[in-house]
C-alpha positions as CSV (number, residue, x, y, z in Angstrom):
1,X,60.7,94.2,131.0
2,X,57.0,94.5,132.2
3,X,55.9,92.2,135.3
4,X,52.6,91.4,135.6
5,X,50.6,92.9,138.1
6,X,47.2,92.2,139.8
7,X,44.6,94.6,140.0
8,X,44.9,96.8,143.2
9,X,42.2,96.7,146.1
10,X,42.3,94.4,148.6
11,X,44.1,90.7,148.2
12,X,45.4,88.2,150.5
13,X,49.3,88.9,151.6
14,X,50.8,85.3,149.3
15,X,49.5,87.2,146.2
16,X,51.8,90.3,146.7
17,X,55.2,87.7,145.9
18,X,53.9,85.8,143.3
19,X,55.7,88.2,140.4
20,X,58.1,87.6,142.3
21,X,58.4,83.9,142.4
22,X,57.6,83.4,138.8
23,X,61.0,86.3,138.1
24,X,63.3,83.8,140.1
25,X,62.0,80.5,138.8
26,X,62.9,81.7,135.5
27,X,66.2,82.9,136.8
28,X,67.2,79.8,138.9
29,X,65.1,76.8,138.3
30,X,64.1,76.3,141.5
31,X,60.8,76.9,142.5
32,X,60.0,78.0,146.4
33,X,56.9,79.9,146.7
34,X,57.0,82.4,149.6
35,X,54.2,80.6,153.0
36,X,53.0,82.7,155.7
37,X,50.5,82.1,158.5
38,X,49.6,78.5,159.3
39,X,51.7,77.5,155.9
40,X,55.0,79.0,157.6
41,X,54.2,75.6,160.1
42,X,55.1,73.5,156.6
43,X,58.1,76.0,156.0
44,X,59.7,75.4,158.4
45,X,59.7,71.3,158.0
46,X,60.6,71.5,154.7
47,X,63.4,73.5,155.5
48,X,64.3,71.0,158.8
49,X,63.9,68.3,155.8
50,X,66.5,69.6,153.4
51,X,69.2,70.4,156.5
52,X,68.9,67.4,157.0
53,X,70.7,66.2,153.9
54,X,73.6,66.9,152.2
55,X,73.3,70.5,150.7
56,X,72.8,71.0,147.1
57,X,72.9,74.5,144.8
58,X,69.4,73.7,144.8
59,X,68.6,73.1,147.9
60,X,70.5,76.1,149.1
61,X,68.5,78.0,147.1
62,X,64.7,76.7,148.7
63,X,66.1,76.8,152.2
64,X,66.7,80.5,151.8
65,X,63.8,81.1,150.0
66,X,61.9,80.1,153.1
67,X,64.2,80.7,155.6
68,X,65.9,84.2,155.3
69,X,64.6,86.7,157.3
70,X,65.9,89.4,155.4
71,X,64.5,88.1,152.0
72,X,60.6,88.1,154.2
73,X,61.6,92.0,155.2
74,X,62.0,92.8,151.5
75,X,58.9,91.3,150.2
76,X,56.9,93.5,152.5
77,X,58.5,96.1,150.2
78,X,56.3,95.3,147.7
79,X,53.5,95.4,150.2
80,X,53.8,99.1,150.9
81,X,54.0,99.8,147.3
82,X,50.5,98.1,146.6
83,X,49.6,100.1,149.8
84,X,50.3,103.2,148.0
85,X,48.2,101.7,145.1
86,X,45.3,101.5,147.1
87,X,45.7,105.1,148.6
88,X,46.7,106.6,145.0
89,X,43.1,105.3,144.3
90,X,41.0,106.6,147.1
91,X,39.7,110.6,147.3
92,X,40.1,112.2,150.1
93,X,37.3,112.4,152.9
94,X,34.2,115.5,152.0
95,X,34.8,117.9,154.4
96,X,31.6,119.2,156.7
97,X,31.7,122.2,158.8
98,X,29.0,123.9,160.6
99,X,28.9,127.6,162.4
100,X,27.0,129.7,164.2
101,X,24.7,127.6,166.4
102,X,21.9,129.9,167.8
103,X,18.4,129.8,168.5
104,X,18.6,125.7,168.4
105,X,19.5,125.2,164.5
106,X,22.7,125.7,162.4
107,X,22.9,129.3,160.9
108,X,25.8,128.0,158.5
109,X,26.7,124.7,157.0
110,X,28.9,123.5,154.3
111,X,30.5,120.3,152.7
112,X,33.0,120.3,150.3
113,X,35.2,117.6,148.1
114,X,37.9,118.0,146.0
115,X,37.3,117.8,142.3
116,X,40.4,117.9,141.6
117,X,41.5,114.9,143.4
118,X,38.6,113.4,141.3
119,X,40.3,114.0,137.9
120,X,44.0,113.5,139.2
121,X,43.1,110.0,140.4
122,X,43.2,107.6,137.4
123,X,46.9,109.2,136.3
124,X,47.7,109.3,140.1
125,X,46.6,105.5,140.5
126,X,48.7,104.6,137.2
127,X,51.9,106.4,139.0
128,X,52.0,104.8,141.8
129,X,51.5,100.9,140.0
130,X,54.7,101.9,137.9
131,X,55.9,102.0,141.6
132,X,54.6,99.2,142.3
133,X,56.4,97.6,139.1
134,X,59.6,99.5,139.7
135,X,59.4,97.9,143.3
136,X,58.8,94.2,142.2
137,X,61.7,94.3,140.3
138,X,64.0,95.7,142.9
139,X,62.8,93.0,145.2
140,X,63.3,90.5,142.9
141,X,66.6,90.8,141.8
142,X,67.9,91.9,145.9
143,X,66.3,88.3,146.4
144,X,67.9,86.7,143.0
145,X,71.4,88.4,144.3
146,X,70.8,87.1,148.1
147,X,70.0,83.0,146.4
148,X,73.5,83.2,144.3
149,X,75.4,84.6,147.1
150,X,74.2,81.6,149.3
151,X,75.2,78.8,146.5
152,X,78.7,80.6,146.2
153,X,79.1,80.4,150.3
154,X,78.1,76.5,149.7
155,X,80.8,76.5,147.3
156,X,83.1,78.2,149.8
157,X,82.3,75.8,152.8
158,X,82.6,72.9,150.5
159,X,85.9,73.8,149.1
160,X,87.4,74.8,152.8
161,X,86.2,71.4,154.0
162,X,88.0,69.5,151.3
163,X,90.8,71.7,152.1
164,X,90.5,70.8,156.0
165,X,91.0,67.1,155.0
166,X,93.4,67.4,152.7
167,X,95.9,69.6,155.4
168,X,95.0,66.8,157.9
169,X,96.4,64.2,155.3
170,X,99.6,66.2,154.6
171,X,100.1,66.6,158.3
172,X,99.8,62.8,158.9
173,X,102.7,62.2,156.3
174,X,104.9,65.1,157.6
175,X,104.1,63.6,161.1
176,X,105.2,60.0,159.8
177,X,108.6,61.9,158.1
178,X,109.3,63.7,161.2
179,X,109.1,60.7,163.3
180,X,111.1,58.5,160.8
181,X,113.7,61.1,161.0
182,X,113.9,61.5,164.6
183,X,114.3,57.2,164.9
184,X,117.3,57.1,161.7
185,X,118.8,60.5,164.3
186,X,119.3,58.4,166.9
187,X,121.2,55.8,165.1
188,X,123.8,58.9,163.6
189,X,122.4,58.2,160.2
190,X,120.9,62.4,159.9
191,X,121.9,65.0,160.2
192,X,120.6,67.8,163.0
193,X,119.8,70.1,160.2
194,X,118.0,67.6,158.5
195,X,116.0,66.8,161.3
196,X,115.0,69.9,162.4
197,X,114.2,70.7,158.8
198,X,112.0,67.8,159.2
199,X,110.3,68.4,162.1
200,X,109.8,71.7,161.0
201,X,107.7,70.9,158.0
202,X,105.3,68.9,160.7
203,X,105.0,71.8,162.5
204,X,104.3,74.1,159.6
205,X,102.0,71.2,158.6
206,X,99.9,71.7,162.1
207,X,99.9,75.3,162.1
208,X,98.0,74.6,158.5
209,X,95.7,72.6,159.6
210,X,94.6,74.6,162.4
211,X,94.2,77.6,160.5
212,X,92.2,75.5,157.7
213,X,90.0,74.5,160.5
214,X,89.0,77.8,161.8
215,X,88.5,78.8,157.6
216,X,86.5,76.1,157.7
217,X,83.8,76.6,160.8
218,X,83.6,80.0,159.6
219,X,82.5,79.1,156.5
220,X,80.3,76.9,157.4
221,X,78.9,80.4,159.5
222,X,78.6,82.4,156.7
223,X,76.5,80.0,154.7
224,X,74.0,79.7,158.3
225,X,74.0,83.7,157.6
226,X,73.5,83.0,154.1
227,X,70.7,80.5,154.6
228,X,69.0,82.5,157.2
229,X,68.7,79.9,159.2
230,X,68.9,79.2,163.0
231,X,71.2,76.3,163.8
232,X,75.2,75.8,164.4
233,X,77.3,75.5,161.3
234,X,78.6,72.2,162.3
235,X,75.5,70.9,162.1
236,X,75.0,71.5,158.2
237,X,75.8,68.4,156.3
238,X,77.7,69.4,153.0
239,X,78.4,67.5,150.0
240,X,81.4,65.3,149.9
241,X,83.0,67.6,147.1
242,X,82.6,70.3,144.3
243,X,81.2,69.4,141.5
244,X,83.3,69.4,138.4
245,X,83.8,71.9,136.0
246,X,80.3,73.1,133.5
247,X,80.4,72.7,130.1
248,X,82.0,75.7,127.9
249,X,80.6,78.9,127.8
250,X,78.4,80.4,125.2
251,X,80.3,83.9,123.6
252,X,80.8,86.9,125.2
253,X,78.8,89.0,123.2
254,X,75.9,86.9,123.4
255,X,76.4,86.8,127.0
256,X,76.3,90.3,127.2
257,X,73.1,90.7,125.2
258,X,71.3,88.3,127.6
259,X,72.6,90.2,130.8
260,X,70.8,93.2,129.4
261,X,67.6,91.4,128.7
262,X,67.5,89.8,132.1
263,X,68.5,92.2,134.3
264,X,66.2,92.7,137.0
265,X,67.9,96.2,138.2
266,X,68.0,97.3,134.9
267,X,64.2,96.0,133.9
268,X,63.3,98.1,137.4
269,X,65.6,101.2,135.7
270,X,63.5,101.5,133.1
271,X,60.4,100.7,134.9
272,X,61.9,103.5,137.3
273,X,61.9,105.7,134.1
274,X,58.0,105.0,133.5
275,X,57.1,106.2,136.5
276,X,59.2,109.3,136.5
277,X,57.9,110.4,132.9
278,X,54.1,109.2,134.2
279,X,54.8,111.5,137.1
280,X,55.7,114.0,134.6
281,X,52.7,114.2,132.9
282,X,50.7,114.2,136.2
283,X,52.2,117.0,137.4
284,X,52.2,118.7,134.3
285,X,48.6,118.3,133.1
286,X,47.9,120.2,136.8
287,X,50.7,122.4,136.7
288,X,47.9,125.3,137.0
289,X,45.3,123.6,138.8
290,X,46.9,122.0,142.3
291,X,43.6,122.1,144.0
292,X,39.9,122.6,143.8
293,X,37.3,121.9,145.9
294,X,33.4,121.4,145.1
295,X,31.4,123.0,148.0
296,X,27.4,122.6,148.7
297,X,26.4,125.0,151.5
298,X,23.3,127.0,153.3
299,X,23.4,129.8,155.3
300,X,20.2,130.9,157.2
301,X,18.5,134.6,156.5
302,X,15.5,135.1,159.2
303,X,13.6,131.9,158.9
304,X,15.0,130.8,155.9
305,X,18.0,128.9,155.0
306,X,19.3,129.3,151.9
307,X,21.0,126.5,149.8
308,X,23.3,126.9,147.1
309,X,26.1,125.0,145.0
310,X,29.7,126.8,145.6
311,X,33.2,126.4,143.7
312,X,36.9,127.4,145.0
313,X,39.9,127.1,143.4
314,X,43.5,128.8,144.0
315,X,44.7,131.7,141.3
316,X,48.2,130.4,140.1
317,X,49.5,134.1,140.8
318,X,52.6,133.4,141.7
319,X,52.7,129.6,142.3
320,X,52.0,128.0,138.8
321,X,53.9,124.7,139.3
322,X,56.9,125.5,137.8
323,X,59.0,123.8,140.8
324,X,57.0,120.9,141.0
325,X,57.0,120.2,137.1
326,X,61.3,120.7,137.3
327,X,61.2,118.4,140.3
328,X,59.7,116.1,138.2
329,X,61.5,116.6,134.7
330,X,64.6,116.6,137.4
331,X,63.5,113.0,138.5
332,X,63.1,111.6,134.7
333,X,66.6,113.0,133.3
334,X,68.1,111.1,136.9
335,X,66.0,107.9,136.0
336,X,67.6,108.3,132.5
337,X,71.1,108.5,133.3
338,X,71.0,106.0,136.1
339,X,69.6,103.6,133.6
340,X,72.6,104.4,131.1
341,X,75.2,104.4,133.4
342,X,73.8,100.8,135.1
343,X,74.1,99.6,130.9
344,X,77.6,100.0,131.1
345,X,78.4,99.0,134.1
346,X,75.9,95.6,133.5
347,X,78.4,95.2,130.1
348,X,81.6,96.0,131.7
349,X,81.1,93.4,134.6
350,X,80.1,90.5,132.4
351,X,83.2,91.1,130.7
352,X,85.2,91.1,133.7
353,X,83.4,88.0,135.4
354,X,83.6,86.2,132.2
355,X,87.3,86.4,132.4
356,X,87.8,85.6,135.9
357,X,86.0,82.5,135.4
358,X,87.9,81.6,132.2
359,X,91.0,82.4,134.1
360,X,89.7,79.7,136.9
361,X,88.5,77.1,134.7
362,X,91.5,77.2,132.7
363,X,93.0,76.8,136.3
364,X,91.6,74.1,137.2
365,X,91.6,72.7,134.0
366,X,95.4,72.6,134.4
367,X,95.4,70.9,137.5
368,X,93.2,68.4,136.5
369,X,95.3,67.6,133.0
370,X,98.7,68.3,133.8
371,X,99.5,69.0,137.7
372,X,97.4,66.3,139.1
373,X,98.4,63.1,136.7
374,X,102.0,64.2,137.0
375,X,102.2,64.1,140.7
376,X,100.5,60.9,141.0
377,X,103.1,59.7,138.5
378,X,105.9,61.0,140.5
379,X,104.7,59.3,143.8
380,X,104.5,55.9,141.8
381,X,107.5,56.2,140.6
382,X,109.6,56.9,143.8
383,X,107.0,54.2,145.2
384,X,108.6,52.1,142.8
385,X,112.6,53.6,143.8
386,X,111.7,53.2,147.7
387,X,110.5,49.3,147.0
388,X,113.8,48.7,145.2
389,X,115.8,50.6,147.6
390,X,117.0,52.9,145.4
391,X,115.9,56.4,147.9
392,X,115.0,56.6,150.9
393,X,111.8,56.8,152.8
394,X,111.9,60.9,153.2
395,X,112.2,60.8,149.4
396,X,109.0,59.0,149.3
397,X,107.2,61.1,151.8
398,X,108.3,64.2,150.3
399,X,106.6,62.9,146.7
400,X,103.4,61.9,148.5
401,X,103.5,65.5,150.2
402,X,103.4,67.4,147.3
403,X,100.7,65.6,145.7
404,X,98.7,66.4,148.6
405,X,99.9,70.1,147.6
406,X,98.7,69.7,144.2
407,X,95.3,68.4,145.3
408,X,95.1,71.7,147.7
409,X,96.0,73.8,144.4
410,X,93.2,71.6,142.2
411,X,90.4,72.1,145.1
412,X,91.2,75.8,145.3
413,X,90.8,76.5,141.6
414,X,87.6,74.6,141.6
415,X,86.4,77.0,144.6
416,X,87.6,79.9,143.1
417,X,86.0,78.6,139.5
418,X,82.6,78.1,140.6
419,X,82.6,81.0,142.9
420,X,83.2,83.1,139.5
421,X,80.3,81.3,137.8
422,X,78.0,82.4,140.7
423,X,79.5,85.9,140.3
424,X,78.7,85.5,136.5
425,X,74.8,84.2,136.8
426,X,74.9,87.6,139.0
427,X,76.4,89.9,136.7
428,X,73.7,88.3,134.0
429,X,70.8,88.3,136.3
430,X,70.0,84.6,135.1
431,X,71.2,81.2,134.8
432,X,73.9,80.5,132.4
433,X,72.7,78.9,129.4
């Protein structure tokens, strides 16, 4: 994968992240161009804007676009490498030197320039935008990486919320069993084990609820860290639920053919192996002549000064390069095996996130069939008993109780589903299609 590049010299800072933002609009959907200067004024209200609404994947996505400060540090990545551009293209200053001042003139006087600079400078100038390539990439898919980790920590906070609710609920009803068990106690119609069984089940049922509360503000924490931004977490205002499960998912083999087209650390591997082998050829076309310099100087003879054109270059005696051309074959065979081994492992971890989202959808799928409809139907039905006297009201409570289980099963396979599908768009470097 090639990005395109603009032509180096000098260029106003927005222009250095626009590969960038064209690589993640592809990849997300969402576009959120990178502002500075007097535009960072209009960042930061659009940002204020979409806290202040429920957050969507979206949404998530533009707010740390513009709001991350570790996403702003690793754009400037890509301005040292057009830095590096500019200097691969520029020669080195002449040098001037002068000796021997007597009698009220110069008796000596030289300037020189390296020619050889001159001739390395177009292949030096393509190495370092193969960097500058290589670099893009990099940045893009850290930033890609950094946008799905931020709509799986939604997806977290979302699901722990639900969560909270739901342990509040089932420690209402155990509260209400408890205290209908302490009042049938008193009249000697239950038993002290049974009681104490009862109020232990409220107790358990607080002790849950406070530890889904504390799950719950510190997710809410990590999807501030997430978002970069600056505010408390229990200020973010979060959906009401998940969403429900995606449609199926296209086959695994063509899911592991598009993770190899689209991935951005693999696109900057090879892009990575460009710039090694341009390297190589650098260095090998001036294995033999490191350095040369052009020289014009005078020297003064009586009353005279005579002028002359001079030339200098080092004899490759015993220095001829050889350690800088294996440094730099060295470099390519690394670039090549790092882009192998990052094939395999790119093709091993779809595989292995495309099961653990199967395994989660089927999950929830489950739940949502089977576990969820039967325990509804349960509860009506000893609804139904307890109307007709038929059990008693801890029979009741206990049915309602473990629906409320069930629904605490159902929201944590629909956490753990769409967390995987993040983890999947990841392990693809794109959306899923």
């Amino acid at each position: 994968m090639l990005v395109a590049l603009p032509a180096c010299g000098p260029r106003r800072p927005g222009l250095a992240t626009q590969p960038v933002d064209a690589l993640l609009v592809a990849r997300t959907g969402v576009a959120a161009p990178r502002m500075r200067g007097v535009d960072s004024l209009v960042a930061s209200d659009s940002v204020r804007a979409m806290l202040a609404r429920p957050l969507t994947p979206d949404a998530v996505v533009r707010v740390t676009l513009l709001a991350q400060p570790r996403l702003r540090s690793l754009y400037e990545e890509i301005g040292l490498a057009q830095a590096d551009v500019v200097q691969a293209g520029l020669l080195s200053n002449p040098l001037a030197s002068v000796d021997r001042f007597t009698e009220g003139r110069f008796q000596e006087f030289s300037v020189a320039l390296s020619f050889v600079e001159l001739l390395r400078r177009p292949l030096r100038t393509r190495v370092a935008r193969a960097r500058l390539e290589t670099t893009t990439l990099q940045v893009a898919d850290a930033v890609f990486r950094a946008v799905t980790d931020a709509r799986s920590a939604l997806a977290e906070t979302v699901a722990a919320e639900q969560s909270l609710d739901l342990r509040r609920r089932t420690r209402q009803a155990a509260q209400a069993s408890a205290t209908t068990a302490a009042l049938v106690h008193q009249v000697g119609n239950l038993l002290d084990l049974d009681l104490a069984s009862e109020r232990a089940r409220a107790a358990e049922s607080d002790a849950a609820v406070l530890r889904a509360e504390g799950e719950a503000a510190a997710s809410r924490e990590r999807l501030v860290r997430a978002l970069g931004v600056d505010v408390p977490g229990d200020s973010l205002r979060l959906p009401a639920r998940l969403a429900d499960l995606a449609g199926a998912m296209p086959p695994r083999d063509s899911l592991v053919a598009l993770a190899v087209n689209s991935r951005l650390d693999l696109a900057a591997a090879l892009s990575e192996i460009n710039a090694s082998a341009r390297e190589v050829g650098l260095t090998s076309r001036f294995r033999y002549l490191a350095d040369g310099s052009l020289a014009y100087s005078g020297e003064a003879e009586g009353s005279r000064m005579l002028r002359g054109p001079g030339l200098s270059v080092p004899l490759p005696l015993f220095d001829r390069g050889q350690a800088r051309l294996q440094r730099a074959q060295v470099a390519l065979r690394q670039a090549v095996a790092r882009q192998e081994g990052l094939i395999r492992e790119v093709r091993s971890e779809v595989r292995e996130s495309l099961a653990q989202l199967d395994a989660a959808q089927r999950r929830a799928t489950r739940y949502q069939a089977d576990v969820l409809p039967l325990r509804q139907r349960v509860t009506r039905e000893t609804q139904l008993l307890y109307n007709s006297m038929a059990i008693g009201v801890f029979g009741l409570l206990a049915a309602q109780q473990a629906e409320l289980e069930a629904g605490q099963g159902y929201i944590e396979s629909l956490r753990d589903y769409w967390i995987a599908r993040y983890h999947l768009e990841q392990a693809l470097g794109t959306r899923i299609p």
